[in-house]
N, C-alpha and C positions, 0 to 999 in steps of 0.2 A: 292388430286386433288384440283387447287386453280382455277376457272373460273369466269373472269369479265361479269358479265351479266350487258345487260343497254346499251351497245355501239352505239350510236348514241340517245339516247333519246331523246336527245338535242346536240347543237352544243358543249358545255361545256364536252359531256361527250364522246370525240371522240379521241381527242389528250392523255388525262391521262390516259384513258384504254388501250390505246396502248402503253405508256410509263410503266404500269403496268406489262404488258407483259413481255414486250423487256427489261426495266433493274429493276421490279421487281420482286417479290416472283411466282408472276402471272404466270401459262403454255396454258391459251388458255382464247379466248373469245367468248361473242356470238352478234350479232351484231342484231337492230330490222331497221325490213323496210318501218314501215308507221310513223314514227314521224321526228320532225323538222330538226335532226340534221343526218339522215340517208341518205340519198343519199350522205353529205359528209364522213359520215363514209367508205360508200361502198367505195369513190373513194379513202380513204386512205388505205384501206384496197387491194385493188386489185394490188395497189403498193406495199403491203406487205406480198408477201406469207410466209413466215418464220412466219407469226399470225395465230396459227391454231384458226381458227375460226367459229363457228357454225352460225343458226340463231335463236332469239329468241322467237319464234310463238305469235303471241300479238292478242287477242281479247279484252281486254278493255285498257281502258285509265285513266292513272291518274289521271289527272285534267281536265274538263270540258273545261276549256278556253283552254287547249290544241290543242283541235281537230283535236283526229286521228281519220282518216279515214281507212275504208275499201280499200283492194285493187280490191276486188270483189263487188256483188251485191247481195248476198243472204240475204235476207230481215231477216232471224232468228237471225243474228249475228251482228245487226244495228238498228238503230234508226235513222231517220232526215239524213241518211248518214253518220253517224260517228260511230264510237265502243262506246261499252258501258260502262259507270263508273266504276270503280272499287268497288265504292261500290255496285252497282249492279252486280255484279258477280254472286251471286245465281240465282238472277232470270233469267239470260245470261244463265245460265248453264241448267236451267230446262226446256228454249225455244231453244235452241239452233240447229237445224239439222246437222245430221253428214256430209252429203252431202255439205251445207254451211261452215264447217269448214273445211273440207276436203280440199274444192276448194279455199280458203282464204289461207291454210297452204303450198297449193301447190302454189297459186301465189304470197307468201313471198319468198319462198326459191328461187321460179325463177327470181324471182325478184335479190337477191343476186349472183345469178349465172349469170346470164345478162349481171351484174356489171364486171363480169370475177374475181370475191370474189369464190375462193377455200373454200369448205368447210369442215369440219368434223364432224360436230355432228348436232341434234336438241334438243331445250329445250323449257320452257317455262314462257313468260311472268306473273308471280301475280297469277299463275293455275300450282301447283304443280302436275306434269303427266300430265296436262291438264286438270284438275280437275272433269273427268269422265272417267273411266276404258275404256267406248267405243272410247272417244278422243285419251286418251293413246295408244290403240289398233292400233288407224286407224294412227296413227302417227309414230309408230313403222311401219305400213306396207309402209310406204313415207320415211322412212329409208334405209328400205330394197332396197327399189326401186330405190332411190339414191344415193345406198350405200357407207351411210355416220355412223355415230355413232349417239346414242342416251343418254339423261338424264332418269334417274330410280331414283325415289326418295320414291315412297308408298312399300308396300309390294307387289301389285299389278305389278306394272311397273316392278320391280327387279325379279318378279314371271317370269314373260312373256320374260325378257332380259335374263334368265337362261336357261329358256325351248328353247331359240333357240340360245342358246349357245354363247350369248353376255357378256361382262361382263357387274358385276356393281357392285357398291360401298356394304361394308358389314357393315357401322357405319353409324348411325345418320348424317344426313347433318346438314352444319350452312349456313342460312342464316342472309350476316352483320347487316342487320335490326334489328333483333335481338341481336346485340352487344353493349354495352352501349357505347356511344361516348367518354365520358368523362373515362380516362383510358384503353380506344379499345387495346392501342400497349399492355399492362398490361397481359388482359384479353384473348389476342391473346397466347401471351409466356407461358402460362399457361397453355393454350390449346392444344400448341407443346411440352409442358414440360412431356402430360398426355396421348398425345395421343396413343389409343389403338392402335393394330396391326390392320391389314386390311388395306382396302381403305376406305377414309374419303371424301367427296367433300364439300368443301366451297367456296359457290356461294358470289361473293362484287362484289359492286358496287362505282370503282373508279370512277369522276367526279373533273372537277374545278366548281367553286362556282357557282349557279346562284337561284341569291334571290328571282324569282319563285316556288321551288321546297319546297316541307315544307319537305323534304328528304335531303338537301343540305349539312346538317352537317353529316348525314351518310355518304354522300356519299364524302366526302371532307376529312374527317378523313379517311376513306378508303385508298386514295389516300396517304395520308401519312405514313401508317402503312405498306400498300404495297412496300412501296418505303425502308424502314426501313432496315437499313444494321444489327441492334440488333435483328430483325424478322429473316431475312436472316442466322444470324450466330447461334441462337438460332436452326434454322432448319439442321445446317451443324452439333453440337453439338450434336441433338438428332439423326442422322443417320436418318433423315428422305428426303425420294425420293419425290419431289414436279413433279405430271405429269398433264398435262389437258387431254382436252376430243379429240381426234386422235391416242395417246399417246398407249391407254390400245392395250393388247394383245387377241387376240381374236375376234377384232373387225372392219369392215371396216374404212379403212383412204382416 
């Protein structure tokens, strides 16, 4: 499973995730709804159903200068009106009310649906499961409800996507942050060369350049390694089935 996470971040990262998709490796993305470059995501996106595409759940923000906002008003999950650092993420997660992100996650997704943006899946922004089992919980039950498909990345999450008879992935995910820039398409081939059996999911973050992001070159190399016909024929060579997240069996589309 290959899915472009980030779609809309920024304006830069809206056009190449969707090229990702449509004549990359890429089989689904997920798109977020409070930052600069989202509202035009949404509208590229609503022109393009053929993009299965999820939404990102976002409670903090990258960069300070950025400033994302809440789409709601629960005070647990904000500061000054904005979301909170990424570096603050702990302390976000030990203040945080369920109820506030509940109602935060429920007015992203409606937010994209609004858009008339079809969706498939949920996941989430720099918060793996959401980065507390009660998040994850309550977020699988906004799944259900919108039945749409979910991300399972802990033991936890994948416990809970079993027990109600969901799939999910049985290998380690990559996320491309984790992939060295210098040598990525390398280190990719290598990765298809080895890969186990099961489901695999690797979350990148295609982007065109923008010299605010101190993430630019991951996310820029992305884009190219995505796009990569030797990536591509590498995956037709090793008999491997590239799906995103709508895709799986077992699960609502």
């Amino acid at each position: 499973m290959v899915n472009v996470d980030d779609i809309g971040i920024y304006p830069q990262a809206v056009e190449p995730a969707i090229d990702a998709i449509a004549d990359g490796i890429a089989a689904s993305g997920s798109v977020m709804t409070v930052c600069s470059g989202s509202d035009h995501a949404l509208a590229v996106l609503a022109a393009r159903p053929d993009i299965p595409v999820g939404v990102h759940l976002t409670l903090t923000q990258d960069l300070a200068s950025w400033q994302w906002a809440p789409l709601t008003s629960g005070a647990s999950i904000q500061r000054d009106g904005l979301l909170a650092p990424i570096e603050q993420r702990d302390h976000l997660l030990v203040r945080a009310r369920i109820d506030d992100v509940v109602a935060e996650f429920r007015a992203q997704i409606d937010k994209a649906l609004d858009a008339d943006v079809h969706l498939t899946h949920l996941d989430w922004h720099c918060l793996a499961d959401g980065g507390r089992e009660d998040i994850f919980d309550a977020t699988l039950d906004l799944a259900d409800e919108y039945q749409i498909g979910i991300r399972a990345w802990t033991d936890h999450g994948r416990g809970q996507l079993r027990a109600r008879g969901r799939v999910t992935q049985d290998q380690p995910f990559l996320d491309s942050f984790s992939v060295p820039v210098d040598g990525k398409l390398e280190f990719l081939l290598d990765l298809v060369r080895h890969l186990p059996a099961g489901l695999t999911e690797w979350a990148v973050h295609p982007a065109g350049y923008n010299p605010d992001d101190p993430g630019a070159a991951v996310r820029y190399s992305d884009r190219e390694a995505l796009l990569s016909p030797v990536l591509r024929q590498a995956l037709a060579d090793e008999q491997i089935t590239v799906i995103g997240h709508g895709h799986e069996t077992g699960q609502p589309e």
